[in-house]
MARLUMMAR-318331 format. One record per residue (C-alpha): residue number from 0; residue in one letter; chain; x, y, z. Coordinates in pm, 1 decimal, padded with zeros to 6 digits, always signed. Example, Ala and Ser with C-alpha at 12.3 -4.5 7.8 and 13.67 -1.06 7.14 Angstrom:
2
+-----+---------+--------+----------+----------+----------+
: num : residuo : cadena :        x :        y :        z :
+-----+---------+--------+----------+----------+----------+
:   0 :       A :      A : +01230.0 : -00450.0 : +00780.0 :
:   1 :       S :      A : +01367.0 : -00106.0 : +00714.0 :
+-----+---------+--------+----------+----------+----------+
***
This chain:
280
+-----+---------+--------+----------+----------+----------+
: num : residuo : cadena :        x :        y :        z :
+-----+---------+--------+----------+----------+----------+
:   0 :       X :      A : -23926.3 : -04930.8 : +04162.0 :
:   1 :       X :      A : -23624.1 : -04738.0 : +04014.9 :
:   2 :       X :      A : -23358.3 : -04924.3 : +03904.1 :
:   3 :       X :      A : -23014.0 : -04880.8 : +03786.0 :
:   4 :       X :      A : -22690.3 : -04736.3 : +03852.0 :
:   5 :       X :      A : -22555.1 : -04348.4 : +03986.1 :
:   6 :       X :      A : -22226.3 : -04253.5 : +03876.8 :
:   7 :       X :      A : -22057.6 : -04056.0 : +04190.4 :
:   8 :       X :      A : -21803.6 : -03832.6 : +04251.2 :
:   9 :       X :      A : -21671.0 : -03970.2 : +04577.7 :
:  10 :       X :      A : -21444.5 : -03685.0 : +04818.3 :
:  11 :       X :      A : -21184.1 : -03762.0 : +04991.8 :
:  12 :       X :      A : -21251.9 : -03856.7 : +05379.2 :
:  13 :       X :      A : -21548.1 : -04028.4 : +05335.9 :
:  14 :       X :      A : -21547.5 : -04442.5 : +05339.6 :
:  15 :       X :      A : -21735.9 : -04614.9 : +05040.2 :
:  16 :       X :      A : -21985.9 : -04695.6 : +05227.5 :
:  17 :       X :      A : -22043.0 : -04388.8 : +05359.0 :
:  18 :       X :      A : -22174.2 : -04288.9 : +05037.8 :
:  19 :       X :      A : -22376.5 : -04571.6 : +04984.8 :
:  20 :       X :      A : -22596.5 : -04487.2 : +05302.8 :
:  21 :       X :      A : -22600.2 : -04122.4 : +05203.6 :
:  22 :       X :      A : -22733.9 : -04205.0 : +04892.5 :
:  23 :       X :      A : -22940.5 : -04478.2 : +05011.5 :
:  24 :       X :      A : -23129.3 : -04258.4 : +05258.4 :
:  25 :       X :      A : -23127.1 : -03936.7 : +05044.1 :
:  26 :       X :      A : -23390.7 : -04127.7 : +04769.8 :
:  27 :       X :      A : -23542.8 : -04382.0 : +05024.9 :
:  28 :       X :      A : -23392.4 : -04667.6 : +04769.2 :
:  29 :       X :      A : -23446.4 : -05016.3 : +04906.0 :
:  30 :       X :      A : -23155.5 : -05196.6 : +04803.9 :
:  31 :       X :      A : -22773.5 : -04983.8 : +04705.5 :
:  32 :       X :      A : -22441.8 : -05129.3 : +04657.1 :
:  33 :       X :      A : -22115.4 : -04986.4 : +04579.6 :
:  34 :       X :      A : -21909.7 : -05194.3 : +04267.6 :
:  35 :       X :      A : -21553.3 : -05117.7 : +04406.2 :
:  36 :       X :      A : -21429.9 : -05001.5 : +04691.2 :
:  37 :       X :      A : -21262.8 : -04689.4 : +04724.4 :
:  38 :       X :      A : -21052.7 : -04576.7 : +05010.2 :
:  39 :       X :      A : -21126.7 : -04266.5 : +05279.3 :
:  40 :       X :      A : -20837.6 : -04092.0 : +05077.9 :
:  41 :       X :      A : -20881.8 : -04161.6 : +04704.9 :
:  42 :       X :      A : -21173.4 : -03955.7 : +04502.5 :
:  43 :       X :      A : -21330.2 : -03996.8 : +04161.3 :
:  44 :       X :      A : -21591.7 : -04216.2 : +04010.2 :
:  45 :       X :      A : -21726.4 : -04461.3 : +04280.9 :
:  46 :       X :      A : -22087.2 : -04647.1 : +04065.6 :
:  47 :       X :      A : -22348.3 : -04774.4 : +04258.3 :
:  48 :       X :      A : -22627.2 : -04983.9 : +04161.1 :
:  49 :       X :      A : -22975.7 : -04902.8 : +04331.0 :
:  50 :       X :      A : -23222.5 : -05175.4 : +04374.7 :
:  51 :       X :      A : -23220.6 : -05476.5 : +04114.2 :
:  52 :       X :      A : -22952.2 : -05321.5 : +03929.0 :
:  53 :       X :      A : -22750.2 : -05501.1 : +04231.3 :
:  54 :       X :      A : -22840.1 : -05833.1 : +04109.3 :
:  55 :       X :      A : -22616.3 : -05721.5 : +03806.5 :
:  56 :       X :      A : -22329.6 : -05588.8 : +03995.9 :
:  57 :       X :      A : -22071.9 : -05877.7 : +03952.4 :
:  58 :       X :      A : -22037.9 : -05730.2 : +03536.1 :
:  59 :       X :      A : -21923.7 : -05412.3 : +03636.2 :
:  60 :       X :      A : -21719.9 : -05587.1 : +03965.2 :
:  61 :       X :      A : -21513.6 : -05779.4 : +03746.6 :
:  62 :       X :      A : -21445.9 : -05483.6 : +03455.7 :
:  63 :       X :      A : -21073.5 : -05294.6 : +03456.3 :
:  64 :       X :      A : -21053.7 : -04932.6 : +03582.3 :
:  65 :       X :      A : -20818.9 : -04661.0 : +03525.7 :
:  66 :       X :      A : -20661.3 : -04421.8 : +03780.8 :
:  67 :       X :      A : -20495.1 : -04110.7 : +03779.6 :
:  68 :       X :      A : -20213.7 : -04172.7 : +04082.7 :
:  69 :       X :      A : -19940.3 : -03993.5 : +04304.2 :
:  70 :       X :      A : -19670.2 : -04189.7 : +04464.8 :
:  71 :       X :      A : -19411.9 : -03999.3 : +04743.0 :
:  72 :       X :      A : -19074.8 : -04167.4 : +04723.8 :
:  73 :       X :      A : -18855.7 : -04165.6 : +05045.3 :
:  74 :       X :      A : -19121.6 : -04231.7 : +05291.7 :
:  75 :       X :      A : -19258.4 : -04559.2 : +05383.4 :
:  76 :       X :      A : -19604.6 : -04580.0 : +05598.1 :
:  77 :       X :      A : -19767.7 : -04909.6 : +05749.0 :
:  78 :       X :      A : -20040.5 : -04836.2 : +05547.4 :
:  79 :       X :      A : -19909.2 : -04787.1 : +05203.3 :
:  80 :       X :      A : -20088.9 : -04454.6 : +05170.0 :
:  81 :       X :      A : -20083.5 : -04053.2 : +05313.9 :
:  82 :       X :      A : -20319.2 : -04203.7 : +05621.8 :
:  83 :       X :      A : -20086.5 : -04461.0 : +05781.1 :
:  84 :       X :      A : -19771.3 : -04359.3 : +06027.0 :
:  85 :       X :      A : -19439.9 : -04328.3 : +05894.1 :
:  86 :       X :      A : -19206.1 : -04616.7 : +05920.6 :
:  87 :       X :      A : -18914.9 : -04452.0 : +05799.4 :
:  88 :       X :      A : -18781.8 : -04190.9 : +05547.0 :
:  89 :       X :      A : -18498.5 : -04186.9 : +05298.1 :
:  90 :       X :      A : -18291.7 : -04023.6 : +05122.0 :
:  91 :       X :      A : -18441.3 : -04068.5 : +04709.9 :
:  92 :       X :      A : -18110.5 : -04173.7 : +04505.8 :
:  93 :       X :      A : -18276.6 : -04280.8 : +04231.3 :
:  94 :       X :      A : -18258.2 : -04101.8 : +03840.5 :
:  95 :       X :      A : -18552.3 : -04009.6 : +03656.7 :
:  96 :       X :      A : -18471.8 : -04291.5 : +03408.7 :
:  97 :       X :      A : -18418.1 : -04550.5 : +03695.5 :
:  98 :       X :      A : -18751.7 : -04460.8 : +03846.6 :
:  99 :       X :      A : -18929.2 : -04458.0 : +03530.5 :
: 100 :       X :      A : -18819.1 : -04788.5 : +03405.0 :
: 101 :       X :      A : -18884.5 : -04949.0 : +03783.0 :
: 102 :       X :      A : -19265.6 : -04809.0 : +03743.3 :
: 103 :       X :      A : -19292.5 : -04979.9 : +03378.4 :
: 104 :       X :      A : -19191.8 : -05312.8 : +03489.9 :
: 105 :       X :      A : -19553.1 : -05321.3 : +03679.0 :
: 106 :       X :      A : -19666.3 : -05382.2 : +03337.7 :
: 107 :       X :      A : -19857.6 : -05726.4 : +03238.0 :
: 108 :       X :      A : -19907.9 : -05984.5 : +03475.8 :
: 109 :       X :      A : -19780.2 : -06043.2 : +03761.8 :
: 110 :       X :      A : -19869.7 : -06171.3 : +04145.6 :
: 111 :       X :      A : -19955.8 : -05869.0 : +04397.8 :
: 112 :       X :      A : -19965.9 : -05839.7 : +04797.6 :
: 113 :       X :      A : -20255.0 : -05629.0 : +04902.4 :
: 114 :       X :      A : -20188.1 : -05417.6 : +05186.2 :
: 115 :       X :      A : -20182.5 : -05543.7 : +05521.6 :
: 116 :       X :      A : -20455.5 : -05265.5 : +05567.6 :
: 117 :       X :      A : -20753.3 : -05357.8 : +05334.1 :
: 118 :       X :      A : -21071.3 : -05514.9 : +05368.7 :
: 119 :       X :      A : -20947.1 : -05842.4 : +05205.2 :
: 120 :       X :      A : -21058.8 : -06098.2 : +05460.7 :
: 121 :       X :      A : -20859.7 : -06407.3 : +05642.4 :
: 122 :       X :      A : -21046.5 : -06642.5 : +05818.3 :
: 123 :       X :      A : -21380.7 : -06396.3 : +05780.1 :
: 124 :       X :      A : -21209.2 : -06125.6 : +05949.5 :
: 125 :       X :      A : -21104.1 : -05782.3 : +05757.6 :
: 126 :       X :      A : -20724.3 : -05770.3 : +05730.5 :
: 127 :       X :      A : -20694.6 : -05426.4 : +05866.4 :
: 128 :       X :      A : -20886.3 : -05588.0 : +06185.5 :
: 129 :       X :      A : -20553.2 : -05759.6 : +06257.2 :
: 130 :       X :      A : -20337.7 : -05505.9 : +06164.2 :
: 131 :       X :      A : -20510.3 : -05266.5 : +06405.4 :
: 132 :       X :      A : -20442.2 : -05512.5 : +06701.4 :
: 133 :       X :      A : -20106.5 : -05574.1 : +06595.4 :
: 134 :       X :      A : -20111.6 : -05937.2 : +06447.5 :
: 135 :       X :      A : -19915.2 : -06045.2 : +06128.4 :
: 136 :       X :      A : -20142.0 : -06252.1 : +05875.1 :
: 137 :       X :      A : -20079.4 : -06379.6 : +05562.6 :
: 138 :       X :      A : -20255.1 : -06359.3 : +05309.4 :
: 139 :       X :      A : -20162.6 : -06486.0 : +04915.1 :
: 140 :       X :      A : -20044.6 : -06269.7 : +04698.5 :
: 141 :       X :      A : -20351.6 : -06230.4 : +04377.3 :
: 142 :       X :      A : -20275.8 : -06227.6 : +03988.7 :
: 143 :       X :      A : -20340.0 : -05888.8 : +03820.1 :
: 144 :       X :      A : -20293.4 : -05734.8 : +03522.9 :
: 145 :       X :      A : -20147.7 : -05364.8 : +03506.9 :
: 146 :       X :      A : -20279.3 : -05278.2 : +03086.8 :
: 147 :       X :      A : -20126.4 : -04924.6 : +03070.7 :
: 148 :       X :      A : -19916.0 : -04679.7 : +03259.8 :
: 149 :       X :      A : -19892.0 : -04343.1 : +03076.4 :
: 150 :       X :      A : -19848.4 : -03989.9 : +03119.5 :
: 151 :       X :      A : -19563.3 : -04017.4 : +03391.1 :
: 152 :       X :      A : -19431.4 : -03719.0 : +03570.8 :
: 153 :       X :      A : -19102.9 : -03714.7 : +03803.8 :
: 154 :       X :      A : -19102.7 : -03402.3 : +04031.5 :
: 155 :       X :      A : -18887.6 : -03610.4 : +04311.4 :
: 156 :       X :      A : -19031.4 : -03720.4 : +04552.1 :
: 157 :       X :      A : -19342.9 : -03703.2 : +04359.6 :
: 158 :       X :      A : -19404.7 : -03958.5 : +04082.3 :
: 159 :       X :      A : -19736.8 : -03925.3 : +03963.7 :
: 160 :       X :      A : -19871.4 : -04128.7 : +03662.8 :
: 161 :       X :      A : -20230.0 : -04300.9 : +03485.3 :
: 162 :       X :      A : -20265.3 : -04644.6 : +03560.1 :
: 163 :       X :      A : -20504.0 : -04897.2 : +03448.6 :
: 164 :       X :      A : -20549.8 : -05230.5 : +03570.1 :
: 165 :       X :      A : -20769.1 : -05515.4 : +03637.6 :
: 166 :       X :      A : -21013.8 : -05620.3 : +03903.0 :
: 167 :       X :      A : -20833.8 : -05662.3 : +04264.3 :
: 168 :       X :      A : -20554.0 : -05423.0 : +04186.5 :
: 169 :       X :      A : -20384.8 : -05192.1 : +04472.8 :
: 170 :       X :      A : -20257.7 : -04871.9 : +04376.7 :
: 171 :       X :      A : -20128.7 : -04857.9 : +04728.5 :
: 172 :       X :      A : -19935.1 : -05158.1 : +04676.2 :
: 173 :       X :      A : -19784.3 : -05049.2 : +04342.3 :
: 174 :       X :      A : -19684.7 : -04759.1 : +04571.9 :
: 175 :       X :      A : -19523.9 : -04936.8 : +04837.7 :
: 176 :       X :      A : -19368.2 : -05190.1 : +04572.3 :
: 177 :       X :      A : -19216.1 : -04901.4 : +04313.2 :
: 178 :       X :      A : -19045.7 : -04787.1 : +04666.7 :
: 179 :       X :      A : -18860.5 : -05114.8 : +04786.0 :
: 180 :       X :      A : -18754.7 : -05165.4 : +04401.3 :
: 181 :       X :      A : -18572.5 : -04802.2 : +04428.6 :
: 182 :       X :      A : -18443.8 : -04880.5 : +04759.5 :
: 183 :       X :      A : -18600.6 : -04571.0 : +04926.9 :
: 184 :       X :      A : -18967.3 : -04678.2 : +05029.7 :
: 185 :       X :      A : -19265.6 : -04452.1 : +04912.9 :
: 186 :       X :      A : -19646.1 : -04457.2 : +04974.7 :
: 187 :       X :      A : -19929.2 : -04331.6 : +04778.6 :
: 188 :       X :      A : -19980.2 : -03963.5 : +04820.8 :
: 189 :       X :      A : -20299.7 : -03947.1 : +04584.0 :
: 190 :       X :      A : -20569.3 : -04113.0 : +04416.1 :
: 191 :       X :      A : -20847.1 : -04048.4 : +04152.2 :
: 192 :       X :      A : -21042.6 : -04294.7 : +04022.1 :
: 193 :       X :      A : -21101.1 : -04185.2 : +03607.0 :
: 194 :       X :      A : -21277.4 : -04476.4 : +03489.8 :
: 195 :       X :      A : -21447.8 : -04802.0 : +03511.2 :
: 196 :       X :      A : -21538.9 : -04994.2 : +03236.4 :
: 197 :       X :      A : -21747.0 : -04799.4 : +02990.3 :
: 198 :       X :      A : -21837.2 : -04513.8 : +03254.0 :
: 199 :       X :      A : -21614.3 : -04240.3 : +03295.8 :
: 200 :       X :      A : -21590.4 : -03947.9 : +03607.8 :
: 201 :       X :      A : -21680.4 : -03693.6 : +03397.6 :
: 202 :       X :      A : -22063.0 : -03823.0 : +03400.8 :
: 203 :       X :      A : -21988.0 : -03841.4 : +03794.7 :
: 204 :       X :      A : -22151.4 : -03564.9 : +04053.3 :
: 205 :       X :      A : -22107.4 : -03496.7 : +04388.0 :
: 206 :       X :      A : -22394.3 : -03652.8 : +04578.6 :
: 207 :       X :      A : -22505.2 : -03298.1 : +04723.8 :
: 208 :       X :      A : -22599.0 : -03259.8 : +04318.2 :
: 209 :       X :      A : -22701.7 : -03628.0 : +04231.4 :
: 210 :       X :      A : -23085.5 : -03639.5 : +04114.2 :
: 211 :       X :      A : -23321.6 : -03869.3 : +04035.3 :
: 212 :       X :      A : -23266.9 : -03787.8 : +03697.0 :
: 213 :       X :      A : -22906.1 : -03931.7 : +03705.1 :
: 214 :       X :      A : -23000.8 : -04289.4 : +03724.0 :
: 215 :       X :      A : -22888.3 : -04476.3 : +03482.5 :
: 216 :       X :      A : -23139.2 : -04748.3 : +03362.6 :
: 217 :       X :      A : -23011.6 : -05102.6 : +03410.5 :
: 218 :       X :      A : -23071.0 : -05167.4 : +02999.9 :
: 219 :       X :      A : -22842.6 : -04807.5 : +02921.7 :
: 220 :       X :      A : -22558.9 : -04973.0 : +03101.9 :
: 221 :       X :      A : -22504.7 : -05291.7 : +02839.2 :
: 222 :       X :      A : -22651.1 : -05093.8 : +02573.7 :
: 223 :       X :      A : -22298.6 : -05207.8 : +02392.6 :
: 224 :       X :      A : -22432.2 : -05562.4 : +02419.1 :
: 225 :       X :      A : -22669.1 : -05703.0 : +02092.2 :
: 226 :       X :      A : -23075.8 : -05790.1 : +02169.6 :
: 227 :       X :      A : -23280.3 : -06029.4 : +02128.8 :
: 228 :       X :      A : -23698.0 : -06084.2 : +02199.0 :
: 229 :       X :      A : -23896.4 : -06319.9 : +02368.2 :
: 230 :       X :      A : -24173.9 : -06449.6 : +02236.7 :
: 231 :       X :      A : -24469.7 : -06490.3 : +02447.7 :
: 232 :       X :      A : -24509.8 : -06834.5 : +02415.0 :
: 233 :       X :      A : -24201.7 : -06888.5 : +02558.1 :
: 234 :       X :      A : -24150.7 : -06629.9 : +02790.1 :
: 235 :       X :      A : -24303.9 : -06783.6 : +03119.9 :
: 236 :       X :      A : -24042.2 : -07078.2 : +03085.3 :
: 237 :       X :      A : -23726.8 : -06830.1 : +03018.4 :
: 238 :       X :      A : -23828.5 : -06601.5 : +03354.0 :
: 239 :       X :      A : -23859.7 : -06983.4 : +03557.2 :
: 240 :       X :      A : -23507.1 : -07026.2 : +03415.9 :
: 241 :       X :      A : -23595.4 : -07302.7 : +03180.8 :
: 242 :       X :      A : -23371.3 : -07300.4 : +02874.7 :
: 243 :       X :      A : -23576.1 : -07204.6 : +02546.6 :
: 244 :       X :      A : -23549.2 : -07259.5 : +02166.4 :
: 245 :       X :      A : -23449.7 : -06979.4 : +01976.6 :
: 246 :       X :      A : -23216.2 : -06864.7 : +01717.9 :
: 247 :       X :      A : -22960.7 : -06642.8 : +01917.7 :
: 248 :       X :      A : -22581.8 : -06567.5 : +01893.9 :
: 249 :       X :      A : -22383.3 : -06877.5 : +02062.0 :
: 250 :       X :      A : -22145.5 : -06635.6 : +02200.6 :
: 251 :       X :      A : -22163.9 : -06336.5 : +02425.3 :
: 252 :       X :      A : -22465.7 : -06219.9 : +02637.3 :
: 253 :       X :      A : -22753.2 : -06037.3 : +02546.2 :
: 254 :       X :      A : -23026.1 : -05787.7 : +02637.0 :
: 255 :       X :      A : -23305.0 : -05923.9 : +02660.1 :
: 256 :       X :      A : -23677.3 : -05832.2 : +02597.8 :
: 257 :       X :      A : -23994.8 : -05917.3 : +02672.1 :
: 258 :       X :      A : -24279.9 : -05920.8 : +02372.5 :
: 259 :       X :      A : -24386.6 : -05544.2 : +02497.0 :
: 260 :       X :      A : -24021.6 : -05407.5 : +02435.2 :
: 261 :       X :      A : -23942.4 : -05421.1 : +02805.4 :
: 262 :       X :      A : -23565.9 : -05485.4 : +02942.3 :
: 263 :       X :      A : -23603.1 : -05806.7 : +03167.3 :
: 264 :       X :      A : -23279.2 : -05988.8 : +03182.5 :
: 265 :       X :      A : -22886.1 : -06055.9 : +03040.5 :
: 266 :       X :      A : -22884.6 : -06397.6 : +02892.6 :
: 267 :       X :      A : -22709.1 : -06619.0 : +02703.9 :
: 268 :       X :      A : -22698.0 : -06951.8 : +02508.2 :
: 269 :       X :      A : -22619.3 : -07256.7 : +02651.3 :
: 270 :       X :      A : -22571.7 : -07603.0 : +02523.2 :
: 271 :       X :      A : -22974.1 : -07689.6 : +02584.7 :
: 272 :       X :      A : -23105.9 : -07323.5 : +02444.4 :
: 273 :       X :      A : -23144.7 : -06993.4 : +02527.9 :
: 274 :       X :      A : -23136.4 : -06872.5 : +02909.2 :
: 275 :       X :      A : -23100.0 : -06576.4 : +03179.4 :
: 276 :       X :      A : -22798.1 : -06514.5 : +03362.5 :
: 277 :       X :      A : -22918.2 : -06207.2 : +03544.6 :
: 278 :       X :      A : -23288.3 : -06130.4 : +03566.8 :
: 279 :       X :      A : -23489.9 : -05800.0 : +03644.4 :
+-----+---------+--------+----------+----------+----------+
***
């Protein structure tokens, strides 16, 4: 069974999970996840993990991404983005320095309201489920962290900049957000997806071009992690996910090897020994 992950280069138009069932059915794979959800409109690197390499999907879930963006000022839509209808336009007042010191202040932590269009759910139903039907939910606003914002260009109404941010981040809502700070409203306009965690869109293809020889192996992906052996005596007990006596790091997980040299889990120590987190 072929395991792993495909780097993509997702188009605009075409839903996340789309590509996962074009992908899916193109190799006959059994099991394929996205890790990050990218909308109809954005493009750029969308990963997916093919068979057991879904079991270790929540480590790339969780890991900050980078995006290239483009905001329009002076138009507001109901969905934050190019896709949604206009709710209004306005004249953009604002000076380059004004708008460029608004967009900085997105920096660090803070709390952010998705988009009353996202899959985010509220009592197990999508939020853009209610929004379609017209009914106002709430839902709390999440803690992210915007690391960087760099390589900002002002060509009113166009601000377009590189972003990158943690887990559970909306571009869209930065977007929407940058516009009510300025006064004039704004939506995002564009969106490319540049990097997540160690794996960057230049390694991406278009899935008309994706071969078998693309996968990446589940071990290649944490190769920046340190390894450690199992001996055979003790490996029956680590796979049952008994904890095990040997000398290992106390920090950090590791790749993890079987007494034939063969990748079979992430684990870690624990206060009673050595055990898997995520197994092959």
């Amino acid at each position: 069974m072929t395991n792993g992950f495909i780097l993509v280069h997702k188009d605009s138009g075409i839903t996340s999970s789309r590509v996962v069932q074009t992908v899916k059915r193109k190799f006959q794979f059994k099991k394929v996840g996205h890790l990050g959800t990218l909308d109809p409109m954005a493009t750029g690197l969308l990963i997916l993990a093919i068979n057991r390499g879904t079991k270790f999907s929540t480590l790339l879930l969780d890991s900050h991404k980078s995006y290239a963006a483009e905001v329009t000022l002076g138009e507001q839509t109901d969905t934050d983005d190019a896709e949604g209808e206009t709710l209004f336009t306005k004249l953009v007042t604002s000076s380059h320095d004004e708008i460029q010191k608004e967009l900085l202040s997105f920096l660090g932590s803070s709390l952010q309201q998705p988009p009353i269009y996202s899959a985010l759910k509220v009592k197990g139903k999508p939020m853009y489920k209610y929004a379609r039907e017209g009914v106002v939910v709430e839902k709390a606003p999440r803690p992210i962290i915007i690391e960087s914002i760099e390589n900002i260009v002002i060509n009113l109404p166009k601000v377009s900049f590189e972003v990158t941010c943690s887990k559970g981040t909306y571009i869209r809502s930065i977007a929407r957000d940058l516009g009510a700070q300025l006064g004039c409203g704004g939506h995002l306009s564009g969106l490319v997806r540049l990097t997540q965690k160690d794996f960057s869109l230049a390694d991406a293809k278009t899935i008309d071009k994706i071969t078998n020889g693309d996968i990446i192996p589940l071990e290649d992906a944490f190769n920046h992690l340190n390894s450690i052996q199992i001996p055979e005596h003790q490996l029956k007990n680590f796979i049952n996910g008994s904890a095990i006596d040997i000398a290992a790091p106390k920090e950090g997980l590791l790749r993890t090897y079987n007494p034939l040299g063969e990748f079979i889990a992430l684990g870690r120590m624990t206060g009673e020994g050595y055990k898997h987190e995520y197994l092959v």
